[in-house]
C-alpha positions in Angstrom: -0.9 121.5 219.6 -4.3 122.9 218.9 -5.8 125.8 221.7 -8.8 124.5 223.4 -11.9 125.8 223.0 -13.7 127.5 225.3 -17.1 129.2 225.5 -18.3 132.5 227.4 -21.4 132.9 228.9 -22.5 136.7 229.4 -23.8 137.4 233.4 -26.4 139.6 232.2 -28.3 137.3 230.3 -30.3 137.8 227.2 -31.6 141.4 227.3 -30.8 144.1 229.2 -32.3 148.1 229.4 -30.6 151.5 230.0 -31.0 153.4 233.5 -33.9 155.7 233.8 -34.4 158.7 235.7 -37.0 158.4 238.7 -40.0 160.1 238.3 -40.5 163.7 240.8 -41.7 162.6 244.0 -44.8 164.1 245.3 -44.7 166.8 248.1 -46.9 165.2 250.2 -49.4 162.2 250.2 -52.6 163.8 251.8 -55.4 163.4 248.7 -53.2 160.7 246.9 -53.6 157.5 245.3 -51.0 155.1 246.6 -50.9 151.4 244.7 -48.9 148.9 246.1 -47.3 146.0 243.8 -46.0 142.8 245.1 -43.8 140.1 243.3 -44.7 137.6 246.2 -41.6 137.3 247.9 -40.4 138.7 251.5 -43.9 138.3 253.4 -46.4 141.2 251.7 -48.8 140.0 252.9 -47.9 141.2 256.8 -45.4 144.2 255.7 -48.5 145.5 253.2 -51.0 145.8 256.0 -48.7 147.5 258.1 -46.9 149.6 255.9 -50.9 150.9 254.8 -51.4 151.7 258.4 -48.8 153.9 259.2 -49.6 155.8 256.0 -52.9 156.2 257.2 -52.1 157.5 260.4 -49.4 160.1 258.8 -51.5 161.4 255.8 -55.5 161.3 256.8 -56.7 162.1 253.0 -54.5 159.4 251.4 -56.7 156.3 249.2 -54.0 153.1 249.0 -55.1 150.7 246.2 -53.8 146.8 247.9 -51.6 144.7 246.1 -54.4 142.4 246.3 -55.8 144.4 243.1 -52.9 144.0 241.0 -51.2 141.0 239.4 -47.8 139.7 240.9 -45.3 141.3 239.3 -42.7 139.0 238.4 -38.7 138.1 238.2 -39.6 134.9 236.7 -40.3 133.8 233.3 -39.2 135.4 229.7 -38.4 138.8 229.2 -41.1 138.6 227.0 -43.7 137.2 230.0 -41.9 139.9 232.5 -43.0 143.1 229.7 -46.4 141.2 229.6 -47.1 141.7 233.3 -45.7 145.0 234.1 -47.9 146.0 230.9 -50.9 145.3 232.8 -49.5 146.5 236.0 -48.9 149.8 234.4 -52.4 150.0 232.8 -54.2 148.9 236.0 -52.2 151.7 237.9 -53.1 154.5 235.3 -57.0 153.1 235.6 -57.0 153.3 240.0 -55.3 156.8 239.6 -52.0 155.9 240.9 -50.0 159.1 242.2 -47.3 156.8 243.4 -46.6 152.9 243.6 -44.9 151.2 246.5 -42.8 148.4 244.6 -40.5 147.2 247.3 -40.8 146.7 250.8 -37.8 144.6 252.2 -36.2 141.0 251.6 
């Protein structure tokens, strides 16, 4: 009797990347540059606007760049499409000034 054959089908999918360290957090906001970036999911569009008014009430000198300036960043798509976007996420943060991004808010 011949052993059927069976196939395996990794969970992690095609590509995966090593943990990083976080970058050192800032001591405080005042005179900062805070982007946010949104991948469109969990309701952004009210938690944003509110989020960016308690910061403003806390730290009086901070500048927020809206995730209305920045592209969606996305879960979706190719790894290929996925490095594609955060590249221009990336380069649009260094251009605002970004001291720190606010990448997740919820869900």
């Amino acid at each position: 009797m011949t052993e059927p054959e069976m196939a395996v089908i990794s969970p992690l999918g095609n590509e995966t990347i090593g943990a990083r360290t976080s970058a050192p957090r800032p001591d405080t906001l005042n005179g900062k540059t805070i982007c946010e970036m949104w991948n469109g999911d969990f309701k952004g569009n009210f938690t944003f606007p509110i989020i960016r008014e308690l910061l403003h009430e806390q730290f009086k000198d901070v500048r927020i760049v809206p995730y209305t300036a920045f592209p969606n960043s996305t879960i979706r798509g190719t790894p290929a499409h996925q490095r594609e976007v955060d590249s221009q996420m990336i380069a649009l943060a260094k251009a605002q000034g970004c001291d720190a991004v606010i990448a997740g808010n919820g869900g």
